[in-house]
N, C-alpha and C positions, 0 to 999 in steps of 0.2 A: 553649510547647513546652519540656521537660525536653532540656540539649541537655548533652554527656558536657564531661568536659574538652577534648579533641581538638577537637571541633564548635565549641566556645569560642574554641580557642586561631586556628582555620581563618576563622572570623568578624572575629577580632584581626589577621590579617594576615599569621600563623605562615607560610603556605604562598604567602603572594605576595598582591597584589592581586588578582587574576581570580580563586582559590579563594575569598577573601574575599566579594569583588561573589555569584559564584554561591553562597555558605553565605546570604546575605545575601538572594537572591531565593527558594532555596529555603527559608528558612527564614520568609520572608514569603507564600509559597504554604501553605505548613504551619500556618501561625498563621489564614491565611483559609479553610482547608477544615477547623480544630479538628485536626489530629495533634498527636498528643501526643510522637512521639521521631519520631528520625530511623531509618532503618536503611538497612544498605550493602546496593548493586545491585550483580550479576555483571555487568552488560552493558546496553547504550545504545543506540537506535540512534537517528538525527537528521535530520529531515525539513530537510537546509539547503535553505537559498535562494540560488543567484548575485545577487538585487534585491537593491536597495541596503541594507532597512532588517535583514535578518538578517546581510549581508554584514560592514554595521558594526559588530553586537554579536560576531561573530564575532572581528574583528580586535581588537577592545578587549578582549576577553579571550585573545589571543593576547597583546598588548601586555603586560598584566596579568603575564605568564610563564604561564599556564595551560596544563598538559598532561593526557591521559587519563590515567587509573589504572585503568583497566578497558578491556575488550573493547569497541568502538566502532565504529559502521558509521555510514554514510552515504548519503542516498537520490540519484537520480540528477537530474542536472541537464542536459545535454547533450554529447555526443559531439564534441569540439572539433578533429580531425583530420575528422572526414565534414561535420559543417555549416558549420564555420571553414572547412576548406580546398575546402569547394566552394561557398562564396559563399551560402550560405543566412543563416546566422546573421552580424549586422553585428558591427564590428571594437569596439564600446563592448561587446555581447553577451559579445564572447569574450572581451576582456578582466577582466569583472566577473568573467565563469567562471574563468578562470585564478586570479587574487586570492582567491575564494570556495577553491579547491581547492589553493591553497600555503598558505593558515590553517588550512583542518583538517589539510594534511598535517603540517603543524610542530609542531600540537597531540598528534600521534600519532596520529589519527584513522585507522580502512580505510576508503581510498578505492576501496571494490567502488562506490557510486553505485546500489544497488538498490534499488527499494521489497518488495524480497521476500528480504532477510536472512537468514532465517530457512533459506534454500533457498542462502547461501551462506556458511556457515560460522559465523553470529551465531545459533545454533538454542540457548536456552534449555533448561534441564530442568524438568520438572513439579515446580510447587510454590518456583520461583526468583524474590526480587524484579528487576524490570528498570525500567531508563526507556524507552520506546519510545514515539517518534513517530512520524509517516505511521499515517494511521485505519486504511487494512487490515492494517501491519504490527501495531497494536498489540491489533486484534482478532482475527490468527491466532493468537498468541503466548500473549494469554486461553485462547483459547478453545479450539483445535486443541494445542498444546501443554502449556494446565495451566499457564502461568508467571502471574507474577503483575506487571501492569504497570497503572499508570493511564494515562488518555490526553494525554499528554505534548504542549507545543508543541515547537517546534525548540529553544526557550532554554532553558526546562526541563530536556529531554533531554542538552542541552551541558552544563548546569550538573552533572545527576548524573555524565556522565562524568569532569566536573574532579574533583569530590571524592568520587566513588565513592558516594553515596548520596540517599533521596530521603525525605520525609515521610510517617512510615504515616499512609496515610488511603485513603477509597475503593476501590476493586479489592483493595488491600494485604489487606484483613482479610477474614478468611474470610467472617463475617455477611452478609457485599455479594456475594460469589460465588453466594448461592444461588438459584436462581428464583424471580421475583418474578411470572411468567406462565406457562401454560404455552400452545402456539403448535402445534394440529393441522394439517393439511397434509393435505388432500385429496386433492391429484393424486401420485403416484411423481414423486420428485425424480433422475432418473438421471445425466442430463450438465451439463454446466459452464456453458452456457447456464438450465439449467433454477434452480441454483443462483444465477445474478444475476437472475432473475427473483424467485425467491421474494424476495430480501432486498430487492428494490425495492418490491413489492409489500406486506411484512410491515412493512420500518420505520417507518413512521407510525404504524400500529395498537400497535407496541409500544413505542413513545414512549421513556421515559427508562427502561422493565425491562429485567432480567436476564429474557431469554426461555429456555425449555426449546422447542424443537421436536420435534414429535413425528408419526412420519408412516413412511411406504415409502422412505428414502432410501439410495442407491446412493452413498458418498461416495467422491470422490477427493480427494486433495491440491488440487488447481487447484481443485476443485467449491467446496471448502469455502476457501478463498482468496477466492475469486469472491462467495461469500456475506456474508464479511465485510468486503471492498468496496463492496458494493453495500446493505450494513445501514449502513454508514458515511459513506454517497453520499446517501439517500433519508433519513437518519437519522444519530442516534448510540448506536451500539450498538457499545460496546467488550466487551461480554463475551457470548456466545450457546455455549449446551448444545446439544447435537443427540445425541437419545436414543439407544443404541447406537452412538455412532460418538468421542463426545468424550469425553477423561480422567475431567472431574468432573460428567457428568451422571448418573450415579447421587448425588453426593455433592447435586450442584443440590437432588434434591427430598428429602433430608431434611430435616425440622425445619421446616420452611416450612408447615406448617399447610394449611389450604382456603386456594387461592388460585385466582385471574382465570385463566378459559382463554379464548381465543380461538381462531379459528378461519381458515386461509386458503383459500377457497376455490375449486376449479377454475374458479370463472367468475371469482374477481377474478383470478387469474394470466393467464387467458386474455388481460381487460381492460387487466391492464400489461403485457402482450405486445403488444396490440391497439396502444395508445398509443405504447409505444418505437419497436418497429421502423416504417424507414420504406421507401422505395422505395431498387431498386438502381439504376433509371433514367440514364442519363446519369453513374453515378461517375464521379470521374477519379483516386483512389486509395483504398489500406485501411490502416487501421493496425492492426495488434494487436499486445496486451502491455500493456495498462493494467488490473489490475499486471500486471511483466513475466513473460513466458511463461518456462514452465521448458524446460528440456531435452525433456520429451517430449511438449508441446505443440507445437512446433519442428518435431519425427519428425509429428504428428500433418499439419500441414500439405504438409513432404515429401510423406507418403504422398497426401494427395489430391490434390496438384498431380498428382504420377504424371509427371512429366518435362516439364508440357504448360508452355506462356508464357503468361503472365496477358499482356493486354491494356492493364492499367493496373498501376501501381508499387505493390506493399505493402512496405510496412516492418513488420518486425518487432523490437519491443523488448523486451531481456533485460537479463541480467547481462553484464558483462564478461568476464566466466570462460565463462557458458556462449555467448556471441559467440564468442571465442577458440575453444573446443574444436569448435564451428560449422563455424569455416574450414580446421582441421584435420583435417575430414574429409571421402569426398566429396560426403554432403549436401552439403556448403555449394556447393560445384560447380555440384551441378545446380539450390540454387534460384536462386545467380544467372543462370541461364542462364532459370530460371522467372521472371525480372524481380524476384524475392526479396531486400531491401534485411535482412541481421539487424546490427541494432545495439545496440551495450552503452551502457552508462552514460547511459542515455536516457529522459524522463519526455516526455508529450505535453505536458502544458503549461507550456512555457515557448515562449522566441520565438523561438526557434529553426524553428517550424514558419510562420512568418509567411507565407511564398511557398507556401500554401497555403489563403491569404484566400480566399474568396470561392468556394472548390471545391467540387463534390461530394464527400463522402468518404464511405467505408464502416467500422464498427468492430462488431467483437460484444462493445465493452463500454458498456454506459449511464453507467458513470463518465464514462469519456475523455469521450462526447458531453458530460455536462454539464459537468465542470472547461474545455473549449476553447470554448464558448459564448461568455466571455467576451472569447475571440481571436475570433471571429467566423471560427472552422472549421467548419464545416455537416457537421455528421455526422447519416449516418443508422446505425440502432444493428438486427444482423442476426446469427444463429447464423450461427458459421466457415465451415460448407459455405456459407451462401445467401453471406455474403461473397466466397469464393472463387468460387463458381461465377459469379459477378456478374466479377471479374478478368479469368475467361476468358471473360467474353462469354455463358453459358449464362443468366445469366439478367438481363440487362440493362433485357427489359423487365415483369418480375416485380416485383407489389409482395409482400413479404416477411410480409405478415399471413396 
């Protein structure tokens, strides 16, 4: 890599040890994926960990003297006033969290704690380099936005906040943005549900392309969230077009010659509809918000509860901010009065949810189910209504296919 004077001097020690260490890692990711220079990012955002092993790189470059020089966010880990103070999450838990959350504070880091940034003040402009870690944040940000981000680990991401920049390579350059498939779609794509099906169902078949989608789709905000979670879940696809609805899909199929189309079709979505969802039988709670629910997914549930009490406890997981404006209004009233649990600063998988081994649960997202597998949380994976309706007892003994 061609690196400036500065990049030189930042690698020598000029800025501290921790800018150093991070010139020093990025500049060794750079040399392994062939960039040829560096160039400055507006913005970060960093999939931390409270575990031990991201914890300590954290603090060693806090040690370091490392501080942000850019716009920096941070994904969530868990809510330490609701699961610290009501005995959920053990006393080692919440101390790591604490430790985890005074290192990026000192570092200058926003501690929003979201995996959906984007939707809290970390929103990128088209055509902006960024560092962004957590897969859905950095495949909205592609793809729905137009910025321009590779798919970041946490150290990575930390490192470009330290010194504000990251190695052109990959995503970075235009030639890589263009479709490399293009991905027809059979059935009307309408609601948010329909949305994490397709991307569960297409990631395999489109392996490591730049996919064009092309089809009847009805996008929303959460839809298109939803599909780049679930491209990122079944797959990795940090960059996806979707014809008429995304910045650079037009731009996608220029210059790209003949290329591979595929095909998704109403019988395989049906098939991974078939597979996912499972029975509501016996739940004994729901979670949604993986990723976290916006604001007017929130409203969306309000209005179906309609005042009545869920049977069994959901939790919903957001932003802190939109938590906060939650309680401030009398939604939030009445869903706790619906047994409506909304929580900020909150990811499902961490261990925080441990007193929840061996449950039934209900989720309408396929991510959640597969990341909490490994906790051994039994989720069955169901659109919002059959979830909810399942809370209040309407459809208990409904299987969801």
């Amino acid at each position: 890599m061609r690196l400036t004077e500065r990049e030189n001097s930042i690698l020598r020690g000029a800025e501290g040890e921790g800018a150093a260490l991070a010139m020093e890692i990025l500049a060794g990711i750079g040399e392994a994926m062939e960039a040829d220079v560096f160039v400055p990012v507006a913005r970060a955002h960093v999939s931390l960990s409270n575990q031990e092993a991201d914890l300590w790189f954290a603090e060693k470059m806090l040690a370091g003297g490392s501080r942000a020089r850019i716009c920096a966010t941070v994904n969530p880990g868990f809510d330490i006033d609701y699961f610290g103070g009501g005995g959920f999450a053990s006393d080692r838990n919440v101390k790591l969290t604490e430790r985890c959350r005074a290192a990026y504070k000192e570092m200058g880091f926003i501690l929003n704690f979201t995996c959906t940034p984007y939707l809290d003040g970390n929103l990128p402009r088209l055509g902006e380099n960024v560092a962004f870690s957590e897969s859905s944040a950095t495949a909205f940000v592609n793809s729905v936005v137009g910025a321009r981000s590779n798919p970041e680990s946490a150290q990575s991401a930390l490192c470009s906040a330290i010194v504000g920049l990251t190695p052109r390579y990959g995503l970075l350059l235009e030639e890589n943005r263009r479709a490399s498939v293009y991905v027809n779609v059979e059935r009307e794509i309408a609601d948010e549900f329909d949305f994490s099906l397709l991307g569960w169902a297409a990631a395999k078949k489109i392996g490591r392309n730049v996919p064009l989608f092309r089809g009847g789709f009805r996008a929303s905000t959460e839809g298109l969230i939803n599909l780049g979670a679930e491209l990122n879940t079944a797959g990795r696809v940090p960059l996806f077009h979707v014809e008429g609805v995304t910045p650079e899909a037009e731009f996608a199929r220029r210059g790209t010659g003949t290329i591979r189309e595929l095909t998704v079709t109403d019988r395989e979505l049906a098939e991974a509809e078939e597979k996912l969802l499972g029975t509501a039988a016996g739940a004994e709670g729901v979670i949604l918000g993986c990723p976290h629910y916006s604001l007017s997914q929130i409203c969306l549930v309000h209005r179906r509860l309609a005042g009545r009490k869920a049977g069994i406890p959901v939790w919903i997981l957001t932003s802190a901010a939109v938590a906060a404006q939650i309680s401030r209004l009398p939604m939030g009233k009445d869903l706790k009065e619906s047994n409506v649990t909304v929580i900020g600063d909150t990811c499902v998988d961490q261990p925080c949810w441990g007193f929840l081994r061996g449950k039934r649960l209900l989720t309408d997202s396929p991510k959640c189910c597969y990341y909490t597998a490994r906790r051994e949380l039994n989720f069955s994976v169901m659109p919002l209504a059959r979830c909810l309706d399942a809370a209040l007892g309407k459809d208990a003994e409904c299987n969801a296919g």
